[in-house]
DRENDO-1510 file (C-alpha; in Angstrom, 1 decimal, always signed):
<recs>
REC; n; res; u; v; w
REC; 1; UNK; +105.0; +149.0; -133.8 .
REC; 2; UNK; +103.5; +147.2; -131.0 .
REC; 3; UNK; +102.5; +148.1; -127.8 .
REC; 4; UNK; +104.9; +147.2; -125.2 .
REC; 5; UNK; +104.4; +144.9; -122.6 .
REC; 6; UNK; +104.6; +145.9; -119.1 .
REC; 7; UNK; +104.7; +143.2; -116.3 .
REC; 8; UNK; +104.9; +145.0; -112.4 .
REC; 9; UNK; +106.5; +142.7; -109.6 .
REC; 10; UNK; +104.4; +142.1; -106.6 .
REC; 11; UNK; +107.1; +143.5; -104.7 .
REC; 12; UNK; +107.0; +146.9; -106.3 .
REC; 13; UNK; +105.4; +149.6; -104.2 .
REC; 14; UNK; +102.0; +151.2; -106.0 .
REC; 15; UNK; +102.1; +154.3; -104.8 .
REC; 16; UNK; +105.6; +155.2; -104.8 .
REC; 17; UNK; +107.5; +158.7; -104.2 .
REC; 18; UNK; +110.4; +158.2; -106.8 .
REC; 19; UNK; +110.4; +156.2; -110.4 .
REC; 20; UNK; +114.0; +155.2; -111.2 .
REC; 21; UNK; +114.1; +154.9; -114.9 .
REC; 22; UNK; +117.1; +152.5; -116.3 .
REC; 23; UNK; +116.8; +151.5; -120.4 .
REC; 24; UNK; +118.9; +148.2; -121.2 .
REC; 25; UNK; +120.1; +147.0; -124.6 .
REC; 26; UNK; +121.9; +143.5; -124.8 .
REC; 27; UNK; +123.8; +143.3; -121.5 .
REC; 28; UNK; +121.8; +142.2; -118.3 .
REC; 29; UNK; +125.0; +141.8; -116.1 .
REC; 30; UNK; +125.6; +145.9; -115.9 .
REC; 31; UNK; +121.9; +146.4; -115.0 .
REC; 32; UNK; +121.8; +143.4; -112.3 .
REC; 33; UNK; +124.4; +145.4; -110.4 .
REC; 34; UNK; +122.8; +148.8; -111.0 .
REC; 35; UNK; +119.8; +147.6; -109.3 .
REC; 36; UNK; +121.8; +145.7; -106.3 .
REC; 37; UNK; +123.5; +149.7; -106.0 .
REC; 38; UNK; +119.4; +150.8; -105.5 .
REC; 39; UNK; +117.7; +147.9; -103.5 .
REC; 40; UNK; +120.2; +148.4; -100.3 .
REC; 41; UNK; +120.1; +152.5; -100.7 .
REC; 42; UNK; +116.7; +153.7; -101.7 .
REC; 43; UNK; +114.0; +153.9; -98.9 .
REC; 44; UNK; +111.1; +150.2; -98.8 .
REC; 45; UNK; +107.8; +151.3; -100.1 .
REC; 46; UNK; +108.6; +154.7; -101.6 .
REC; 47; UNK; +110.9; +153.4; -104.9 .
REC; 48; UNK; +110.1; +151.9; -107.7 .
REC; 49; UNK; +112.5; +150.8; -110.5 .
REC; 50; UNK; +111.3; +151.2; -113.9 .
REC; 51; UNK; +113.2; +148.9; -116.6 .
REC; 52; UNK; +113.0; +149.6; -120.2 .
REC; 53; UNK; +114.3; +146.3; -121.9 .
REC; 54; UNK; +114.8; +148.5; -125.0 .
REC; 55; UNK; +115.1; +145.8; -127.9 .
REC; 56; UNK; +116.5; +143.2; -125.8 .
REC; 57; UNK; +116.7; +139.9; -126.8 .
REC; 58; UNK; +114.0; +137.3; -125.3 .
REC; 59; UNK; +117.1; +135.8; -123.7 .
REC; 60; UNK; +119.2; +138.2; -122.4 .
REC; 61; UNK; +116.1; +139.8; -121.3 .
REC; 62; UNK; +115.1; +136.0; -118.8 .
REC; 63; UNK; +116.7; +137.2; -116.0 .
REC; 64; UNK; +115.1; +140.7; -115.7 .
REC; 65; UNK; +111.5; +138.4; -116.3 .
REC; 66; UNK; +112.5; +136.7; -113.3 .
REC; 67; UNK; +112.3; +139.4; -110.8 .
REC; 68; UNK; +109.3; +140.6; -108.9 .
REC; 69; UNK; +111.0; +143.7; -107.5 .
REC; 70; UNK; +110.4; +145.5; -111.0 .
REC; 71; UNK; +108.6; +146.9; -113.4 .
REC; 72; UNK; +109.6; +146.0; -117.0 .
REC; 73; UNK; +108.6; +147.6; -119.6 .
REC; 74; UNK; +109.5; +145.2; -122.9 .
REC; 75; UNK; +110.3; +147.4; -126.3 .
REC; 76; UNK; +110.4; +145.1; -129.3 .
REC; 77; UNK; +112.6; +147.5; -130.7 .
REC; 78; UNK; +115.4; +150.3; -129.8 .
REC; 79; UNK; +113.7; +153.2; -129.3 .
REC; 80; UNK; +116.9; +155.3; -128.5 .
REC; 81; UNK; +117.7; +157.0; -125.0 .
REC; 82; UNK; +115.0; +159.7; -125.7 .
REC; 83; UNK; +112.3; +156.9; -126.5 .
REC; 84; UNK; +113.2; +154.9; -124.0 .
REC; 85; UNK; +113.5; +156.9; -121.1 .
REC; 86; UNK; +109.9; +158.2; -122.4 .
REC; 87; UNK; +108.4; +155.0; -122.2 .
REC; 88; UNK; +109.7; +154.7; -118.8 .
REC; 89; UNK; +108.2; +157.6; -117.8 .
REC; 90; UNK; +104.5; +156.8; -119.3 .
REC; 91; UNK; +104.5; +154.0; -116.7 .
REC; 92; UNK; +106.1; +155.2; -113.9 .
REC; 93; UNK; +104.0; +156.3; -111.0 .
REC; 94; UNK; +106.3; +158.3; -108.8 .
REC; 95; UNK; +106.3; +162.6; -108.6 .
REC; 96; UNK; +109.9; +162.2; -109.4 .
REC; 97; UNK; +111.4; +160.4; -112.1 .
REC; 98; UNK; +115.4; +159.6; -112.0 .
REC; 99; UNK; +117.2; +158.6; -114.8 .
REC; 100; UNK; +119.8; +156.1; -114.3 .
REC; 101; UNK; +122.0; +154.5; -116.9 .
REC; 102; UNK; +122.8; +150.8; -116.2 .
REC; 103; UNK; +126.4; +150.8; -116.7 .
REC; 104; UNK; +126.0; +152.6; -112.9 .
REC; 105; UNK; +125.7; +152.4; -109.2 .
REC; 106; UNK; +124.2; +154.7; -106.8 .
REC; 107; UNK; +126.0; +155.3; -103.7 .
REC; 108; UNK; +124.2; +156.0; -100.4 .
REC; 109; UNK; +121.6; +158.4; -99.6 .
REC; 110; UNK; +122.4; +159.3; -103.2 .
REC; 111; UNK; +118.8; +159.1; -103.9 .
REC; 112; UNK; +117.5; +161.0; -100.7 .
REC; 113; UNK; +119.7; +163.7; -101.4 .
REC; 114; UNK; +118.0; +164.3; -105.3 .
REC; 115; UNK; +114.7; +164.0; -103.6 .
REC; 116; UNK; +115.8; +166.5; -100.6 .
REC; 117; UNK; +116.8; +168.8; -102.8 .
REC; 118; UNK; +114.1; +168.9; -104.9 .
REC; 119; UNK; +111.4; +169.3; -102.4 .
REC; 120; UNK; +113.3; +172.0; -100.8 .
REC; 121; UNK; +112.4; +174.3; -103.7 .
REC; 122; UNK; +108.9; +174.1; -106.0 .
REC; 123; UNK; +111.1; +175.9; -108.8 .
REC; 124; UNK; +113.6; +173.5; -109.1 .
REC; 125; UNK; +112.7; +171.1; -112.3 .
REC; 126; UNK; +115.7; +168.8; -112.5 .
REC; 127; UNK; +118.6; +168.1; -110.0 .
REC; 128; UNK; +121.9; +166.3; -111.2 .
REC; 129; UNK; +124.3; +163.8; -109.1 .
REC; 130; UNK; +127.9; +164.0; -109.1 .
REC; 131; UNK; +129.6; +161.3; -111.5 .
REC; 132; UNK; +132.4; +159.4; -110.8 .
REC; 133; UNK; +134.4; +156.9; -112.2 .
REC; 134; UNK; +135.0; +153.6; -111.6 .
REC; 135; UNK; +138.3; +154.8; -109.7 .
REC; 136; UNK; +136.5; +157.5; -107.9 .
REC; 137; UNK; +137.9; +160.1; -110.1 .
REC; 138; UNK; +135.8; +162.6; -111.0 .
REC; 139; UNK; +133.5; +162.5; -114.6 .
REC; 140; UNK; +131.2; +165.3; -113.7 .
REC; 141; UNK; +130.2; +168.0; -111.2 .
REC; 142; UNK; +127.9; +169.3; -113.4 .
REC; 143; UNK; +128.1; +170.7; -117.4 .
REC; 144; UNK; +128.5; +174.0; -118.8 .
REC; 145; UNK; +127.3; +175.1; -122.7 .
REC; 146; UNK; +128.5; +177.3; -124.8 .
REC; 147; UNK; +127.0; +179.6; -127.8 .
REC; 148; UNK; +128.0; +177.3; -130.4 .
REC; 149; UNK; +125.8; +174.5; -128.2 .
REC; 150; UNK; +129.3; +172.7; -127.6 .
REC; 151; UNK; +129.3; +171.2; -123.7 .
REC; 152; UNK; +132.0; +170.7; -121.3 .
REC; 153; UNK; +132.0; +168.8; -117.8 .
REC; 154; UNK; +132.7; +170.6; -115.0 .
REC; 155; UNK; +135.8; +168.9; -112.6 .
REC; 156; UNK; +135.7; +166.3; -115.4 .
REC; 157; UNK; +139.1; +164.3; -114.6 .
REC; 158; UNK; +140.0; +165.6; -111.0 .
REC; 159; UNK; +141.6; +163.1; -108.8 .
REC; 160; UNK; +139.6; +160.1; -106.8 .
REC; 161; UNK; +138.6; +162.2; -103.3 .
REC; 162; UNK; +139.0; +165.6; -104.9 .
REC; 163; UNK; +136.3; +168.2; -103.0 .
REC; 164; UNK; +136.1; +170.6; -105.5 .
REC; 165; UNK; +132.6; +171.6; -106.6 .
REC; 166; UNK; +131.1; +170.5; -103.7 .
REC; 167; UNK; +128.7; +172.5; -103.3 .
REC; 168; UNK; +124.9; +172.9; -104.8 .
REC; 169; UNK; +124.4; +175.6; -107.8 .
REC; 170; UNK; +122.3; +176.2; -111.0 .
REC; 171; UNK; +124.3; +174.7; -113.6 .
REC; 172; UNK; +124.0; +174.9; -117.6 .
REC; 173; UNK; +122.8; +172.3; -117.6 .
REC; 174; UNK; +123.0; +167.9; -115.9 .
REC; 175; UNK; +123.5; +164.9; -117.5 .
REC; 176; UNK; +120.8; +162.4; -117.6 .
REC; 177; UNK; +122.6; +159.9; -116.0 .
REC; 178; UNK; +121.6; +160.3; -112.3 .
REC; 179; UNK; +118.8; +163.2; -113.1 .
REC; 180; UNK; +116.3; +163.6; -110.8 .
REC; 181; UNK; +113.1; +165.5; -113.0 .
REC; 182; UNK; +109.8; +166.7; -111.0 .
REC; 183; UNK; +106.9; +165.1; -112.7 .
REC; 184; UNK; +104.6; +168.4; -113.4 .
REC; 185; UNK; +107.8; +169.7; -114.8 .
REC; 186; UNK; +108.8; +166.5; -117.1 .
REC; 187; UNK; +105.2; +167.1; -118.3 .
REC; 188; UNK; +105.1; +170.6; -119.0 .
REC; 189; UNK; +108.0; +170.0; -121.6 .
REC; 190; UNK; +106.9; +166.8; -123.0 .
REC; 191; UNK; +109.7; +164.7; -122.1 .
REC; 192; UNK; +113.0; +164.5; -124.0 .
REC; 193; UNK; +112.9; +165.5; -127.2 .
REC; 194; UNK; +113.1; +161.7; -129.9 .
REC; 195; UNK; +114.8; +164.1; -132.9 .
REC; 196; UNK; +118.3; +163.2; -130.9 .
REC; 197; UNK; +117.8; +159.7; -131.5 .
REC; 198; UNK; +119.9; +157.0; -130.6 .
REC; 199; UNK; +121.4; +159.1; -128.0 .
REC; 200; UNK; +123.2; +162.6; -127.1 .
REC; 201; UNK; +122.4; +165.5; -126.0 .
REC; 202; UNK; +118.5; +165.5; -125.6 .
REC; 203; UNK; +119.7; +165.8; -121.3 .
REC; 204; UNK; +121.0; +169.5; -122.7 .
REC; 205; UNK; +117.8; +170.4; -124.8 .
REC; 206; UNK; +115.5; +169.0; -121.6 .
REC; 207; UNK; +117.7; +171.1; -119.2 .
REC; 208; UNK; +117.0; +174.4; -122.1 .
REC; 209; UNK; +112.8; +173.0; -122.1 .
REC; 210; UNK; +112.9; +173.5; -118.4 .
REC; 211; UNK; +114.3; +176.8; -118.5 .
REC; 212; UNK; +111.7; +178.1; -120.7 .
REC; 213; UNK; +108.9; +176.7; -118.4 .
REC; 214; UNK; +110.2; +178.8; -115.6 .
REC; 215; UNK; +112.0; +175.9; -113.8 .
REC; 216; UNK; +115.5; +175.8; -112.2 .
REC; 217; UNK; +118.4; +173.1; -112.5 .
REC; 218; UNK; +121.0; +172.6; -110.0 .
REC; 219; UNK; +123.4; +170.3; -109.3 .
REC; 220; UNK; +123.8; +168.4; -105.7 .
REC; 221; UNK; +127.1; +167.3; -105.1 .
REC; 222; UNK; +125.7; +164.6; -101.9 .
REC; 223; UNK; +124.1; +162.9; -104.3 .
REC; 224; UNK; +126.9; +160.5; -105.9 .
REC; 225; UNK; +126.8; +157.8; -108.7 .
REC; 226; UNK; +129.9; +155.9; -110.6 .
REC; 227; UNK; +129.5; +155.4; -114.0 .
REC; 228; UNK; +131.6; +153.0; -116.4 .
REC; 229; UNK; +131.2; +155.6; -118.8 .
REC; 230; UNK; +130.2; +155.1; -122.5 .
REC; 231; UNK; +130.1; +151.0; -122.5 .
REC; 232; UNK; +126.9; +151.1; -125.3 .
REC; 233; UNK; +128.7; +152.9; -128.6 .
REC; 234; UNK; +132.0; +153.1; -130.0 .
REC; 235; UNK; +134.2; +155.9; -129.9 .
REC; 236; UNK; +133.8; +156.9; -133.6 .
REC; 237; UNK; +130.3; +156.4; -133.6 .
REC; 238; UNK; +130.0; +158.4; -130.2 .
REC; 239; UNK; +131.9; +161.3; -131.9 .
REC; 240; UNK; +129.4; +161.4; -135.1 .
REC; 241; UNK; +126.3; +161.3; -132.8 .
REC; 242; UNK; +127.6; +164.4; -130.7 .
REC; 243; UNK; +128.4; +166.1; -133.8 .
REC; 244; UNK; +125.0; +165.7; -135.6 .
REC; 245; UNK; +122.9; +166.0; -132.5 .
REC; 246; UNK; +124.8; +169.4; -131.4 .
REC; 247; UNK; +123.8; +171.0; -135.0 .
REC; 248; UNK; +120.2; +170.0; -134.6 .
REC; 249; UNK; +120.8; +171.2; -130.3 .
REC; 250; UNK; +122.0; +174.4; -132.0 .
REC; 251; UNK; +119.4; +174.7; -134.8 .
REC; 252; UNK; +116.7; +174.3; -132.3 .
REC; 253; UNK; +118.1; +177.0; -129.6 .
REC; 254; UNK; +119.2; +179.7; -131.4 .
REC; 255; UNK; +117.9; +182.4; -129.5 .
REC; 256; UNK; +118.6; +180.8; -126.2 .
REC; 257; UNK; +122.4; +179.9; -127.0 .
REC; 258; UNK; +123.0; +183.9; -127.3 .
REC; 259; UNK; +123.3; +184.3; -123.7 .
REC; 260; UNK; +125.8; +182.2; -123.0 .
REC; 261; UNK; +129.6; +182.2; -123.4 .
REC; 262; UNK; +131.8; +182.1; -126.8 .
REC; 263; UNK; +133.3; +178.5; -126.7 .
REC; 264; UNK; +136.9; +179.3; -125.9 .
REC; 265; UNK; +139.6; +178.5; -127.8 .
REC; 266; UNK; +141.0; +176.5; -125.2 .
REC; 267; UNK; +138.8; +175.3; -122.4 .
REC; 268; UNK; +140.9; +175.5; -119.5 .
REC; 269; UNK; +140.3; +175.8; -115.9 .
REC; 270; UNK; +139.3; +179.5; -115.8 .
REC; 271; UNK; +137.1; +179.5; -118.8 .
REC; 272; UNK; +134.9; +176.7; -116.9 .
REC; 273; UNK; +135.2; +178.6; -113.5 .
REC; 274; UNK; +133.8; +181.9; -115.8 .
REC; 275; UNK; +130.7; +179.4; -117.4 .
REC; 276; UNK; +130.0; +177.9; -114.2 .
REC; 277; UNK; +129.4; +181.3; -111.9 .
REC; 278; UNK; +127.4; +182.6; -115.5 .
REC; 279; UNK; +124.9; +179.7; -114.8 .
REC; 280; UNK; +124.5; +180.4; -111.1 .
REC; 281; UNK; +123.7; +184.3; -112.6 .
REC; 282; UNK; +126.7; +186.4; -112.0 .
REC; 283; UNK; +126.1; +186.5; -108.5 .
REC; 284; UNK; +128.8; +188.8; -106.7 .
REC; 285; UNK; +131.8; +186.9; -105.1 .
REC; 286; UNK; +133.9; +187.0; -101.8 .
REC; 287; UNK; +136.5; +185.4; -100.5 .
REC; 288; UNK; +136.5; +184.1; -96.6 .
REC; 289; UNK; +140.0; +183.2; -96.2 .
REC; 290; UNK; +140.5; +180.7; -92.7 .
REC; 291; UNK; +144.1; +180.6; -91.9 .
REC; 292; UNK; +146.6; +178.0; -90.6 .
REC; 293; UNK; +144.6; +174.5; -91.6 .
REC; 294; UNK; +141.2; +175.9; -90.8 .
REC; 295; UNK; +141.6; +177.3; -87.4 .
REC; 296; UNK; +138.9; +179.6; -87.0 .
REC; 297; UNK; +136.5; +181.1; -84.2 .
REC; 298; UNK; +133.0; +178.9; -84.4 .
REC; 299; UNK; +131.5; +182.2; -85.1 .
REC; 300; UNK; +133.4; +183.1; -87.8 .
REC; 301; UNK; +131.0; +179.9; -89.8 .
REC; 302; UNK; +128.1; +182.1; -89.0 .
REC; 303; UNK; +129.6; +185.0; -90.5 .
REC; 304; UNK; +129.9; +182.9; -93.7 .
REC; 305; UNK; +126.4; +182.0; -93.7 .
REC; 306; UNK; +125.1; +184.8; -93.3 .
REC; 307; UNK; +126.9; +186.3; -96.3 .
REC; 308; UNK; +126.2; +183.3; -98.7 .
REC; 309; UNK; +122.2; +184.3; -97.3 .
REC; 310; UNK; +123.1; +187.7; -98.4 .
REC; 311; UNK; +123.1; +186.6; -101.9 .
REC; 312; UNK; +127.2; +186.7; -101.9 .
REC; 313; UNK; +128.8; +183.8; -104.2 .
REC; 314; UNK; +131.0; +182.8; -101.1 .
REC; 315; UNK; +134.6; +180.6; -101.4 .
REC; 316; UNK; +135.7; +179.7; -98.1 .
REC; 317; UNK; +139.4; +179.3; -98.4 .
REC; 318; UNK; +141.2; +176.9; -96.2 .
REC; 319; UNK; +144.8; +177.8; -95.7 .
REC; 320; UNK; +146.8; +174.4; -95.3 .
REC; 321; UNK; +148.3; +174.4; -92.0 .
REC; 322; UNK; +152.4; +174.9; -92.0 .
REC; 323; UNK; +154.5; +173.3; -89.9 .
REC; 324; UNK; +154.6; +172.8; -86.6 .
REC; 325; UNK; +150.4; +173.6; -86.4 .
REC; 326; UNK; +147.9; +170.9; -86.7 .
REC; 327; UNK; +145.3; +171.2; -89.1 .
REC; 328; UNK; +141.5; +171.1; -88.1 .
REC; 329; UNK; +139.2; +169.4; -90.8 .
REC; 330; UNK; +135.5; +170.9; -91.4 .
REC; 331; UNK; +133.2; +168.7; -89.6 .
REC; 332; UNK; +130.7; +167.1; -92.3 .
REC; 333; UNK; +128.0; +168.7; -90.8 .
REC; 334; UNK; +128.8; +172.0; -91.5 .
REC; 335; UNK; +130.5; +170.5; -94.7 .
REC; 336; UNK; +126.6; +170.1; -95.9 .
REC; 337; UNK; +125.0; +173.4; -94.5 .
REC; 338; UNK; +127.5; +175.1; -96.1 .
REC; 339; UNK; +127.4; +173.1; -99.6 .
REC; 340; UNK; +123.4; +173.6; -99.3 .
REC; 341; UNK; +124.1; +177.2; -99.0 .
REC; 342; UNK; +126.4; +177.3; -102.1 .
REC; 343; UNK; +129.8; +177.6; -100.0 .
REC; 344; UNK; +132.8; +176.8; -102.2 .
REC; 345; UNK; +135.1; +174.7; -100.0 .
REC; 346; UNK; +138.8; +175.7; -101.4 .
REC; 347; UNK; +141.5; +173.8; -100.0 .
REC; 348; UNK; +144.8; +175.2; -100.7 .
REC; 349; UNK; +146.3; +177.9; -101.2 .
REC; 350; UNK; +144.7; +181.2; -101.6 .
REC; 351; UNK; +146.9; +182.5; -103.8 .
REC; 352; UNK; +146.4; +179.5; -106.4 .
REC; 353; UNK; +142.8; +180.7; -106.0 .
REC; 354; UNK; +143.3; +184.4; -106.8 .
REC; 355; UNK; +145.8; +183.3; -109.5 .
REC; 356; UNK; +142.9; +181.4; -111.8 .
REC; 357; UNK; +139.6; +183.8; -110.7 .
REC; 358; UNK; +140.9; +186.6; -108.5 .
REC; 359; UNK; +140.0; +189.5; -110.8 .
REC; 360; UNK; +136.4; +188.1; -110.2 .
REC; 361; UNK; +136.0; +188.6; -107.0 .
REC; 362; UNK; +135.2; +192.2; -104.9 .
REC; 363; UNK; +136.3; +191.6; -101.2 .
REC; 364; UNK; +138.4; +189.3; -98.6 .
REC; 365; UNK; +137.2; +188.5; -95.6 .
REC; 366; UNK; +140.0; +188.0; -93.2 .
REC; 367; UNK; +139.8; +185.7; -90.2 .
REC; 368; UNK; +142.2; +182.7; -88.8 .
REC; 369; UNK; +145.1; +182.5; -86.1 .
REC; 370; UNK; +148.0; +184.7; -85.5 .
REC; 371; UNK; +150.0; +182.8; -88.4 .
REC; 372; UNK; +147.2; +183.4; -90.7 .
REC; 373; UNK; +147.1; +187.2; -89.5 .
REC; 374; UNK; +150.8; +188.1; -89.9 .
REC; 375; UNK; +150.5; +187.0; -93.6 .
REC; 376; UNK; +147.2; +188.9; -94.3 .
REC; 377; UNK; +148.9; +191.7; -92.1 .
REC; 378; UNK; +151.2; +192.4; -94.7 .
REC; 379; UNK; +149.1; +193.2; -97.5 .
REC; 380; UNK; +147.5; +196.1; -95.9 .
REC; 381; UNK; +144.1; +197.0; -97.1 .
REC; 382; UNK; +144.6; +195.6; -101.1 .
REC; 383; UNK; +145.5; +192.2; -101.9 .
REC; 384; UNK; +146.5; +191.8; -105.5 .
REC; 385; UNK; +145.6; +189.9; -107.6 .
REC; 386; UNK; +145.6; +189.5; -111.7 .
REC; 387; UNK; +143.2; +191.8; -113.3 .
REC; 388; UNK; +143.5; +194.6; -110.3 .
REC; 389; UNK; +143.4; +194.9; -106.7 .
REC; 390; UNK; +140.4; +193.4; -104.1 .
REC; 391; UNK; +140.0; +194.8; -100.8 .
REC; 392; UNK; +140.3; +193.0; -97.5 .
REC; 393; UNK; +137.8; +193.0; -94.9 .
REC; 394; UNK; +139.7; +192.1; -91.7 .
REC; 395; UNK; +137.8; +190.0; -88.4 .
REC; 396; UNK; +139.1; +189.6; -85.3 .
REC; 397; UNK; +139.7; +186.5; -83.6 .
REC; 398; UNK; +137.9; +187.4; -80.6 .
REC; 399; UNK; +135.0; +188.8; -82.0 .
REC; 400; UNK; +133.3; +187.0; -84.3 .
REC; 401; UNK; +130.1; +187.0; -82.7 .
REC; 402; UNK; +130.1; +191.0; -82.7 .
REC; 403; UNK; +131.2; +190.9; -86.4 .
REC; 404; UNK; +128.4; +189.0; -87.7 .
REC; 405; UNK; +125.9; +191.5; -86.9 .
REC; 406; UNK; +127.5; +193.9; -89.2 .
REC; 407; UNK; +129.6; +192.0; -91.4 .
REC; 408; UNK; +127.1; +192.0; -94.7 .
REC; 409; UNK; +127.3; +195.7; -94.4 .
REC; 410; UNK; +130.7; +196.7; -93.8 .
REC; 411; UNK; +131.5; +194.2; -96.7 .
REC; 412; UNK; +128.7; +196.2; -98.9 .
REC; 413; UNK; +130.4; +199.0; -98.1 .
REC; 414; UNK; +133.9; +198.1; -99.1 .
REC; 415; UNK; +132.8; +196.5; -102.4 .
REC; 416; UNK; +131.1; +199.5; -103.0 .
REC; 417; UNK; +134.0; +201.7; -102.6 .
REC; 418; UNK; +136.5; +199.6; -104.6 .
REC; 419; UNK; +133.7; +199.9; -107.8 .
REC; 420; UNK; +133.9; +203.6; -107.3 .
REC; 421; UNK; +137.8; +203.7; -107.2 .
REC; 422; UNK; +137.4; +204.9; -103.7 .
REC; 423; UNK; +141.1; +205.1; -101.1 .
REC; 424; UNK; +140.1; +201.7; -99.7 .
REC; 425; UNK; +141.8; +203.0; -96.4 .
REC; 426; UNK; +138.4; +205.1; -96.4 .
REC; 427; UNK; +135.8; +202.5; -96.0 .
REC; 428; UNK; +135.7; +201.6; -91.7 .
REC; 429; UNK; +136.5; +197.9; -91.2 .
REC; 430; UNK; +135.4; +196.1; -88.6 .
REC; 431; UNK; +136.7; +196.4; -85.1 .
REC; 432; UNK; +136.9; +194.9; -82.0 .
REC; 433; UNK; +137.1; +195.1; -78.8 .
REC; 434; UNK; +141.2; +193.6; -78.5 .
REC; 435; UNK; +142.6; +196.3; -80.4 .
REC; 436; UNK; +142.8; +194.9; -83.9 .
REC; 437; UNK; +141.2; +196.9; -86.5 .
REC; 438; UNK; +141.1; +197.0; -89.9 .
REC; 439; UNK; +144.7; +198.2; -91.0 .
</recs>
């Protein structure tokens, strides 16, 4: 085979921060507007765009010649997603390499947010984006495996503006498309693996590589792509390559693939919510339940970072507001600490939460306005839920500062009893100066 022919615009940085790495086959018209999507959202002098003209014909390839914002890369032949995206990344120049797929558009800061990310943390190797479709529905939030080396989507299908999963985690695993890889750790794993030629799979096995080299993935839920998804291959054809390539995934992992959950025989709701807290490692879970539409003491957002610091796997539950009480949106601010610190945002109704994970989690923490009090009131120290009981940690509404400074180990303490069958009634809650306690 030839060597390919690489031709770098005199517009494109030479010592750039980030290579964004895009393969196109026959149609120019998808990549033109992927690259319109990066020109007016990626920061002058620090991007380059890497284009892999993978077996594209001299014509359909004219238009991509003429640009001098570029650097193509021209394959006389298709070397498949793997080969291409491995030629990309012999010329790129940047520390991070993104992989973008040309049937999609970056929204803003999306690129910022991968880079952010990853340079908060030397142990994170890849970061993924947050997919959606066309219509703003959502495609991905993330991807969990299972032991048979079978994948699943998390959020796949969720309504256009949908907030769930918004928050950043280790996941399973992230698609390529919109994968941000460090460069040291790209080259301590040798790229993506050409055996799942044309395409499939190989972002799973370069996700499982990482692993083994001591790196981290996680998903970032700020960083947001749409994606016309699947435009190249045929639906039939699509279903024999995942097929194949999942037998040779699984051939190639068998020790790995122990570790990880039994494909269920239905994969609903709850047996993605059980994969996805597996691949952010079991970490212990709490519920902060805000009451009335998220009226809640400033301090009581403290109180939730410092548990999600504690290593706590926090859900912040946002009671909708009833009637007759206005409800009081999360500023976007504190939207993003809290996603950075791996929050959960749930809007709705707790009990729809407890319903599909409530067995899962080891304490309540209490806080809100006297509507949201009289209906945690009721349920005493235990709130049930399917699976057992969980105990409630209550915080009063004038008092959150005071309850911070103790809140991690009161809620220890509780969790702690509950494990041991301890009379919850037992364990001292937290109490405060007004009179409330913890009964």
């Amino acid at each position: 085979m030839p060597a390919p022919l690489v031709k770098r615009g005199v517009r494109v940085p030479s010592v750039p921060v980030v290579s964004v790495c895009v393969l196109v086959l026959s149609d120019t018209a998808l990549v033109t507007d992927c690259l319109a999507s990066l020109t007016t959202t990626v920061r002058k002098g620090e991007t380059e765009f890497v284009v892999v003209a993978n077996g594209t014909s001299d014509g359909a390839r004219q238009v991509l010649e003429e640009r001098d914002d570029i650097v193509l890369v021209r394959s006389g032949t298709n070397l498949g997603f793997s080969g291409g995206c491995n030629l990309a990344a012999e010329v790129a120049r940047g520390r991070y390499l993104v992989f973008l797929n040309d049937d999609s558009t970056v929204e803003a800061e999306c690129i910022d947010q991968l880079v952010v990310t990853a340079e908060s943390d030397r142990s994170l190797g890849a970061v993924g984006s947050r997919i959606l479709s066309s219509d703003g529905s959502l495609q991905e939030a993330g991807s969990v495996l299972w032991s048979d080396g079978s994948t699943a989507h998390v959020g796949v299908g969720l309504p256009a503006g949908s907030t769930a999963y918004s928050y950043l985690r280790d996941v399973d695993y992230a698609s390529a498309n919109g994968l941000l890889v460090r460069r040291e750790a790209w080259d301590a794993v040798g790229g993506f693996d050409e055996i799942f030629f044309p395409a499939y799979l190989e972002d799973v096995d370069l996700c499982m590589a990482l692993r083994r080299h001591g790196y981290r993935v996680v998903y970032q839920p700020r960083a947001r792509i749409r994606h016309l998804e699947s435009q190249s291959t045929t639906t039939s054809y699509r279903r024999f390559l995942m097929q194949r390539n999942r037998r040779l995934f699984a051939e190639k992992w068998p020790t790995e693939l122990i570790r990880f959950d039994d494909r269920p025989r239905e994969v609903d709701a709850t047996a993605v919510d059980r994969a996805v807290h597996l691949a952010r490692g079991s970490p212990r879970r709490l519920v902060v339940a805000i009451g009335t539409g998220g009226r809640a003491p400033d301090g009581m957002w403290s109180v939730t970072e410092e548990l999600a610091d504690a290593g706590w796997a926090v859900t912040v539950a946002l009671t909708p507001a009833r009637h007759g009480h206005s409800s009081h949106p999360v500023e976007s601010d504190r939207m993003g600490r809290l996603s950075d610190l791996g929050v959960d945002v749930h809007h709705g109704s707790v009990r729809d939460l407890f319903a599909k994970s409530g067995a899962d989690f080891e304490a309540v923490v209490v806080a809100g306005g006297p509507a949201g009090w009289h209906r945690w009131r009721r349920w005493s120290t235990t709130v049930r839920v399917r699976g057992g009981r969980v105990p409630i940690v209550r915080i009063a509404d004038r008092t959150p500062e005071a309850a911070g400074r103790s809140i991690v180990r009161v809620v220890e303490t509780v969790a702690q009893g509950a494990r041991s069958g301890s009379d919850f009634r037992s364990t001292e809650p937290l109490s405060s100066p007004n009179g409330h306690g913890g009964r």
